[in-house]
C-alpha positions as CSV (number, residue, x, y, z in Angstrom):
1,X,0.0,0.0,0.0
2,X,1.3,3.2,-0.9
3,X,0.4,5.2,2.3
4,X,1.0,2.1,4.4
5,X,5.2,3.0,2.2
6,X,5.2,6.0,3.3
7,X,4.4,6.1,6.7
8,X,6.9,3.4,7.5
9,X,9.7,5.7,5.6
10,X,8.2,8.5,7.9
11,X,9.0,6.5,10.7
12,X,12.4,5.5,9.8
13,X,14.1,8.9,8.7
14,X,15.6,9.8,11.9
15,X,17.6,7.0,11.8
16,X,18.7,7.6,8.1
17,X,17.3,4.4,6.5
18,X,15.3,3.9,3.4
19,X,13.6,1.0,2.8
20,X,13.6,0.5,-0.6
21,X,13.4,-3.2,-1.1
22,X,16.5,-5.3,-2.5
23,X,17.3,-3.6,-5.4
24,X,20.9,-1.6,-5.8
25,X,22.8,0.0,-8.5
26,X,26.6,0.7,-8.7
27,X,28.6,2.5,-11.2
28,X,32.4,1.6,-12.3
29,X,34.8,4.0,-14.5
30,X,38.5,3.2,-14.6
31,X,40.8,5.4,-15.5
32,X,41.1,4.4,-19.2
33,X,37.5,5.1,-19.4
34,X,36.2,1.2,-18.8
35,X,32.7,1.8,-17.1
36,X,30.1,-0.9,-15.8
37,X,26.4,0.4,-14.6
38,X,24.7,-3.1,-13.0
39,X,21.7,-3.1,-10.8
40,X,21.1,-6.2,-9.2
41,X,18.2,-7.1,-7.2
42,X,15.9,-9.3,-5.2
43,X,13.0,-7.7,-5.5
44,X,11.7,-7.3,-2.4
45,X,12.2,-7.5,1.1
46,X,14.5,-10.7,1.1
47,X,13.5,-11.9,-2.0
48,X,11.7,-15.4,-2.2
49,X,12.7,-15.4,1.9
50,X,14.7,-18.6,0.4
51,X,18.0,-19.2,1.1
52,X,20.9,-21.3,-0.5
53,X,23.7,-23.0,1.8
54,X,25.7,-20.5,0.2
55,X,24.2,-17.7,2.4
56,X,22.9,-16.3,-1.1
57,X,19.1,-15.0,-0.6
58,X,17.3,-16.5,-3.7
59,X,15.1,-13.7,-5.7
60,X,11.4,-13.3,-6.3
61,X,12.0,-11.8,-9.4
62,X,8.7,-14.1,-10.7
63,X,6.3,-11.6,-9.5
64,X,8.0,-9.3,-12.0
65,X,5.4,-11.8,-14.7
66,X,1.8,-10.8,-14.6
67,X,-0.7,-12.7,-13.4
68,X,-4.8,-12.4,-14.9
69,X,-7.0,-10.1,-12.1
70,X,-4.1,-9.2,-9.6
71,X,-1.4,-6.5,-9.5
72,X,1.9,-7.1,-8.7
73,X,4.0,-6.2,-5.1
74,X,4.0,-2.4,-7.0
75,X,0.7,-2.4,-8.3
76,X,1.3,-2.6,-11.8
77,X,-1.9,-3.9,-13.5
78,X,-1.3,-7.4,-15.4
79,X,-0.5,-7.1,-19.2
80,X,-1.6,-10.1,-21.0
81,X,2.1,-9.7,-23.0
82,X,3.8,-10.6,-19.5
83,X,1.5,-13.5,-18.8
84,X,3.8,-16.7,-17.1
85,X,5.0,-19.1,-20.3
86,X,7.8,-21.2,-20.3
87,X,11.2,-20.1,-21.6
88,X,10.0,-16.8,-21.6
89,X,11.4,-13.8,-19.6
90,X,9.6,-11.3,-17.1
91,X,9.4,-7.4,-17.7
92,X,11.9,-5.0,-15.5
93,X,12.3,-1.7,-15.2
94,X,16.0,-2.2,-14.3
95,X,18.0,0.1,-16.6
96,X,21.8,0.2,-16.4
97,X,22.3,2.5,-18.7
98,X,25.9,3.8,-20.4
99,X,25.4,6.9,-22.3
100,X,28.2,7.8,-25.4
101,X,28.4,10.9,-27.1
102,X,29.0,11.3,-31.3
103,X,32.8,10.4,-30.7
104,X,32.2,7.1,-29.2
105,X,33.5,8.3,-25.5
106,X,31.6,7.6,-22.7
107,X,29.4,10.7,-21.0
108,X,27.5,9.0,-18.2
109,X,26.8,5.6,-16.3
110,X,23.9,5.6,-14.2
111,X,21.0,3.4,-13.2
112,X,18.6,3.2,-9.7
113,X,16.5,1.2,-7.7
114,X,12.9,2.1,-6.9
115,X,10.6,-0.9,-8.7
116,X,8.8,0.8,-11.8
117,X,9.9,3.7,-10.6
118,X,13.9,3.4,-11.5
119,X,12.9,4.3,-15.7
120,X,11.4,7.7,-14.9
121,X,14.2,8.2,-12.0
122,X,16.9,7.5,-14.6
123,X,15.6,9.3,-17.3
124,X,14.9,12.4,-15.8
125,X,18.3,12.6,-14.2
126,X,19.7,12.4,-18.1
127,X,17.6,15.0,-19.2
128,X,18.6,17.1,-16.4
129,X,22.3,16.4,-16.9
130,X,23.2,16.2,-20.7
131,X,20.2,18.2,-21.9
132,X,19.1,21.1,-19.6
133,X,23.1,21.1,-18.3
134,X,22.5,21.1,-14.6
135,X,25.4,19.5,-12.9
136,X,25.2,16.1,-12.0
137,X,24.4,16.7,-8.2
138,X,21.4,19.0,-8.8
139,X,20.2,16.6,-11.5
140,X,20.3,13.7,-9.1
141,X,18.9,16.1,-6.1
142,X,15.3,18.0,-8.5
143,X,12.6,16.9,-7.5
144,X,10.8,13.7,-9.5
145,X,7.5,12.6,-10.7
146,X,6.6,9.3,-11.9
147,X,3.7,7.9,-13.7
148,X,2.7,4.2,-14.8
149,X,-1.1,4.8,-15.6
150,X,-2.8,3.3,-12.3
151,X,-0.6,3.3,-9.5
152,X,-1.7,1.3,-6.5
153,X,-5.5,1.5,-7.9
154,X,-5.6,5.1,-8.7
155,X,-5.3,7.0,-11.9
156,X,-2.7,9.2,-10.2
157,X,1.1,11.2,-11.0
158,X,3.0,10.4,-8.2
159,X,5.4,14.0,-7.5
160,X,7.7,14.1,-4.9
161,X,6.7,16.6,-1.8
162,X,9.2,16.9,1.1
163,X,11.2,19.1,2.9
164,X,14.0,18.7,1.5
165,X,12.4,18.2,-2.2
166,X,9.3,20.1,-3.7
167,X,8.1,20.7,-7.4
168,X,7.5,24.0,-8.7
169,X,4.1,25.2,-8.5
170,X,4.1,26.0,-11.9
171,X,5.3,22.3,-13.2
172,X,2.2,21.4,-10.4
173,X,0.0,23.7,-12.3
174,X,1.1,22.6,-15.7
175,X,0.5,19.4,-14.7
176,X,-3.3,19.3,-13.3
177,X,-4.2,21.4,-16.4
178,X,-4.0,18.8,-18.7
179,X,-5.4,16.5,-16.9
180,X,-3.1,14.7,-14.4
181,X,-4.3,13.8,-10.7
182,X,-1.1,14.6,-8.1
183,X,-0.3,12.2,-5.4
184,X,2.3,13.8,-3.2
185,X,5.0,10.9,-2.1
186,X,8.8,10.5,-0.1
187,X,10.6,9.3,-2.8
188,X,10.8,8.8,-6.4
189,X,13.6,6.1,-7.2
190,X,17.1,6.3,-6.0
191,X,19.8,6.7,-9.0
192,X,23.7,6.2,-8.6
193,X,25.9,7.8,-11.4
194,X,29.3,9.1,-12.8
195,X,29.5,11.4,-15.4
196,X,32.8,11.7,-17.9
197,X,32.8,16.2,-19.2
198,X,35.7,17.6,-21.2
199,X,36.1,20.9,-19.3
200,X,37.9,24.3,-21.6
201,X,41.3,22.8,-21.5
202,X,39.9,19.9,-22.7
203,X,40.5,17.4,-19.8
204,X,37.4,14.9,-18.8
205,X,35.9,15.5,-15.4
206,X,34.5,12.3,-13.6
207,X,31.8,13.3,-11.5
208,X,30.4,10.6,-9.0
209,X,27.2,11.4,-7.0
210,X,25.2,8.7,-4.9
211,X,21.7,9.9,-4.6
212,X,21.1,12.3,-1.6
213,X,17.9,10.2,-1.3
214,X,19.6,7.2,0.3
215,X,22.6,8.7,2.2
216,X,25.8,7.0,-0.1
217,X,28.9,8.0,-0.6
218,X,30.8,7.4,-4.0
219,X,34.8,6.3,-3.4
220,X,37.8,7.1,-5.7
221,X,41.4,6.3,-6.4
């Protein structure tokens, strides 16, 4: 339940945690420019709650297929195209992503966690970065909104409202004017990235910002 989210993130802020499942995303870039963005995930809360004699915690990465007449642990509404069949694999919304410009040199690695919520994350932060030209901190720290039709029953835009985070009124405005219902929530996907810039003498910067959203820290050499 959405509210039921919330109020349990509510609860937990003055310790600094944010329970966001068991997904997690990382970002690599050597110094010759080798880069690796892999999220890897559970799914939820301990995944299938089976574990392997290995210690490794086995996923429940099934509920990621649709079933007929029930949502899934996000409430995403069942799509007859991700109906269970064998050999076949279930939708994600994970999104490593490694972004190149026109010379074939890496720009950006980034990618989140969040459920369906880690494409809009990611995507926004992009746009933010490489095509408005904010730097990669204040794309990482605007405020997000998300929508995925009917989330948790409700024809609804989820927009993050905080203290620390707000939209603009006019975006809000824009927004209800053509039609779109606002549900105010925490959080709206937590992205990890590194971004490569050639600065005016021509040097690349490596930026590495871990999203303010969950507290990390990036690390160097």
């Amino acid at each position: 339940d959405a509210h039921e989210g919330d109020r349990r993130r509510r609860s937990l802020r003055e310790f600094g945690y944010l329970q966001d499942g068991g997904t997690s995303h990382f970002n690599i870039v050597d110094e010759h420019g080798n880069a690796i963005a892999m999220t890897t995930s559970i799914n939820t809360n301990f995944g299938s709650h089976i574990m392997g004699s290995s210690g490794i915690v086995f996923s429940n990465t099934m509920d990621d297929f649709a079933c007929p007449g029930a949502p899934d642990h996000y409430g995403l509404r069942p799509a007859p195209s991700n109906f269970i069949q064998p050999t076949k694999r279930p939708l994600s919304s994970m999104s490593p992503t490694l972004v190149f410009n026109k010379k074939n040199s890496l720009v950006l690695a980034i990618g989140a966690s969040g459920g369906p919520k880690i494409i809009t994350a990611v995507l926004q932060v992009v746009v933010n970065h490489l095509v408005v030209g904010r730097s990669l901190y204040h794309s990482l720290l605007q405020a997000r909104l998300h929508n995925q039709l009917i989330y948790h029953g409700a024809a609804v835009t989820a927009v993050e409202s905080n203290h620390e985070r707000n939209m603009t009124v006019a975006t809000r405005e824009y927004l209800q004017g053509i039609g779109h219902v606002l549900l105010n929530v925490d959080f709206s996907g937590t992205v990890q990235a590194i971004s490569l810039l050639h600065n005016n003498n021509n040097n690349t910067v490596q930026t590495a910002v871990c999203d303010p959203r969950k507290g990390g820290i990036p690390s160097g050499y």
